[in-house]
C-alpha positions as CSV (number, residue, x, y, z in Angstrom):
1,X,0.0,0.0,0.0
2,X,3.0,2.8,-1.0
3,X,-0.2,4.5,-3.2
4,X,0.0,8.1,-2.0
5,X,2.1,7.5,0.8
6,X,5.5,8.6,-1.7
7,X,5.2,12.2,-0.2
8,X,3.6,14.4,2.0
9,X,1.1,16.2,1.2
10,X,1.2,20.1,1.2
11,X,-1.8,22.6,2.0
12,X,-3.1,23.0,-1.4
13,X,-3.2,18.8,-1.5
14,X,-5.2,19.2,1.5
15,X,-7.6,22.1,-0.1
16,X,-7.8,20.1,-2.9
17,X,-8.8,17.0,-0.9
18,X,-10.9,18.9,1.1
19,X,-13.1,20.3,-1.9
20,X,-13.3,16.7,-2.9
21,X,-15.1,15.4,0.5
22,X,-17.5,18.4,-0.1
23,X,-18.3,16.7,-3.3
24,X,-19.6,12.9,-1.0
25,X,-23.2,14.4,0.3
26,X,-23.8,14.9,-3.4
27,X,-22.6,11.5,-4.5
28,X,-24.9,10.5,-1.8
29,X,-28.2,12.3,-2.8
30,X,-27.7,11.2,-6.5
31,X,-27.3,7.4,-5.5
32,X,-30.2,7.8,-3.1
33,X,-32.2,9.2,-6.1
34,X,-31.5,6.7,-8.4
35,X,-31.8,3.7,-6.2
36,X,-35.4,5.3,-5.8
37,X,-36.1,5.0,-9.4
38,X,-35.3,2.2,-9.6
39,X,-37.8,0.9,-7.2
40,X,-35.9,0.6,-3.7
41,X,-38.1,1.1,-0.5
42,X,-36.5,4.1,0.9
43,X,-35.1,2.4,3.6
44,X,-32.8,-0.2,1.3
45,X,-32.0,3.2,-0.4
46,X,-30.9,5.1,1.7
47,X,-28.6,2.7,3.6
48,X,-27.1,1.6,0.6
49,X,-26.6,4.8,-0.7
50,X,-24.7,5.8,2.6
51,X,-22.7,2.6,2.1
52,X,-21.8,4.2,-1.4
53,X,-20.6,7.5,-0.2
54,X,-17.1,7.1,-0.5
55,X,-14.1,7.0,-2.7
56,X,-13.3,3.8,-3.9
57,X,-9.7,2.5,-2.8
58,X,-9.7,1.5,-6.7
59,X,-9.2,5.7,-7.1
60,X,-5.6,5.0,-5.4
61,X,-4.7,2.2,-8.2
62,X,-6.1,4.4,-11.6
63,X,-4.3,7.2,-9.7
64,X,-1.0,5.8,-10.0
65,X,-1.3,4.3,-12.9
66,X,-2.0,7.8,-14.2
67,X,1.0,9.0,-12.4
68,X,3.3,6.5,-14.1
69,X,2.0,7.2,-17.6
70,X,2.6,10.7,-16.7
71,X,-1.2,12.2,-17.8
72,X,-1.2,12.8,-14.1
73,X,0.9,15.0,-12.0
74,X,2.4,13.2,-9.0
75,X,0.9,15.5,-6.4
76,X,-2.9,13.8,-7.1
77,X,-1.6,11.1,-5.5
78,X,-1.5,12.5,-2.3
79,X,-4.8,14.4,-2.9
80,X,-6.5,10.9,-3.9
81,X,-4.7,9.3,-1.3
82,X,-6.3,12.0,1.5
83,X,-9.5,12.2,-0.4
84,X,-10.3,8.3,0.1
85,X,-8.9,8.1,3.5
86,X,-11.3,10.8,4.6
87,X,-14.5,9.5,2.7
88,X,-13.5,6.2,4.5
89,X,-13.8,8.0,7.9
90,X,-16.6,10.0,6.7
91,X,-18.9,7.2,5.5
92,X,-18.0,4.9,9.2
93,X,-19.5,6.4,11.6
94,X,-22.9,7.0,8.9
95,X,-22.7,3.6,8.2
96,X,-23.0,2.7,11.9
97,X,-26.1,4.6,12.3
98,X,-27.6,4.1,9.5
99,X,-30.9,2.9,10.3
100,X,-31.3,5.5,13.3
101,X,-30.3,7.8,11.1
102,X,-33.3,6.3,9.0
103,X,-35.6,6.3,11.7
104,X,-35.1,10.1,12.0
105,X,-35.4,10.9,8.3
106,X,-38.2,8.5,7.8
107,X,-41.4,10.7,7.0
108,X,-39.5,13.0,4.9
109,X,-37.6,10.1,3.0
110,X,-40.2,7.8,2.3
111,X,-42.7,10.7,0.9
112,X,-40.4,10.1,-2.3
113,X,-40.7,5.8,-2.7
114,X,-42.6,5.3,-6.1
115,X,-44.9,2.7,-4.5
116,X,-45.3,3.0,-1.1
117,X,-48.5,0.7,-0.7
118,X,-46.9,-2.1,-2.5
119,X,-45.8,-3.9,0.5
120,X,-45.4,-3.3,4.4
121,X,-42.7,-5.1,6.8
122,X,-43.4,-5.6,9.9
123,X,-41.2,-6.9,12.6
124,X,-41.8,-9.2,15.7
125,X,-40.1,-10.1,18.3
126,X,-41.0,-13.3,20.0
127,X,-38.6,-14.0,22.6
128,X,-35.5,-13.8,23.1
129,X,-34.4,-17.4,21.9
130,X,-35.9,-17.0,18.6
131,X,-34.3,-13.3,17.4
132,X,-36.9,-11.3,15.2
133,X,-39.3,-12.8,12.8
134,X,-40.3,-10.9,9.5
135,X,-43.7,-10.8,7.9
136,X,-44.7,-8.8,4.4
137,X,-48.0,-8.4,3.8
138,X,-49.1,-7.2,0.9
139,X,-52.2,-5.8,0.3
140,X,-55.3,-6.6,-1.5
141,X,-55.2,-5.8,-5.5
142,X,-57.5,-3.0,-6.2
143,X,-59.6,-2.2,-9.4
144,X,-58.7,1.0,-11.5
C-alpha cells in the first residue's frame, strides 16, 4: 500500500482534498435518487446509498497508474490518497447509524418511494431465543 504515501502532502493537497469530500453528500443524494427510481423502498436506499458515499480504494490504483503514464501529476496522488482516506472515515460512523439515522429521516424520505403501498414489513419479536421474525404483507389488489 506505497499508493500516495510517496510524499507528504502540502496545503493545497489538503484544499484540494478537502473540496473533494464536499463533493460525497452529493454523491450520496444522486445514488439515493437513483436507487429510488429504480424501485428501492427508501429504507434499502438510503442505507445503501450511505454505504456508497465514499471513494473507492480502486481511485488509489487508476491514480497511480495515471501517475506512471505521466497524464497525471504526481501531487494527485497524495490528494487521492487524503481524499479516500477521509470519505472512509466520513462514510464509518454513517454507516454505523444508519438505520437511526433512517428512523429520524423516515417521514420525509419515504414521501419520495414510487410505491409505497406495494408492500409493508413488519417486525416481531418473539422472545429472546428465537431473534426477530419478519412478515410482508401485501395488500389486497385494487380495481382502477
Amino acid at each position: 500500500m506505497q499508493i500516495g504515501l510517496a510524499e507528504l502532502p502540502n496545503q493545497e493537497a489538503i484544499i484540494e482534498a478537502t473540496q473533494l469530500l464536499l463533493l460525497l453528500p452529493l454523491q450520496g443524494i444522486l445514488f439515493f435518487i437513483l436507487f429510488l427510481f429504480s424501485g428501492l423502498r427508501a429504507r434499502t436506499a438510503f442505507v445503501s446509498s450511505l454505504a456508497l458515499t465514499t471513494y473507492s480504494e480502486f481511485a488509489l490504483i487508476t491514480t497511480d497508474a495515471m501517475v506512471n503514464a505521466q497524464l497525471l501529476a504526481s501531487e494527485w496522488k497524495a490528494v487521492i490518497s487524503l481524499a479516500v482516506a477521509g470519505s472512509l472515515a466520513f462514510a464509518a460512523p454513517l454507516n454505523k447509524y444508519s438505520h437511526q439515522l433512517f428512523s429520524m429521516m423516515e417521514p420525509t424520505l419515504s414521501r419520495f418511494e414510487k410505491n409505497p403501498e406495494i408492500q409493508t414489513v413488519y417486525r416481531y419479536r418473539l422472545d429472546w431465543r428465537s431473534g426477530w421474525w419478519l412478515v410482508w404483507v401485501k395488500p389486497a389488489w385494487q380495481p382502477i
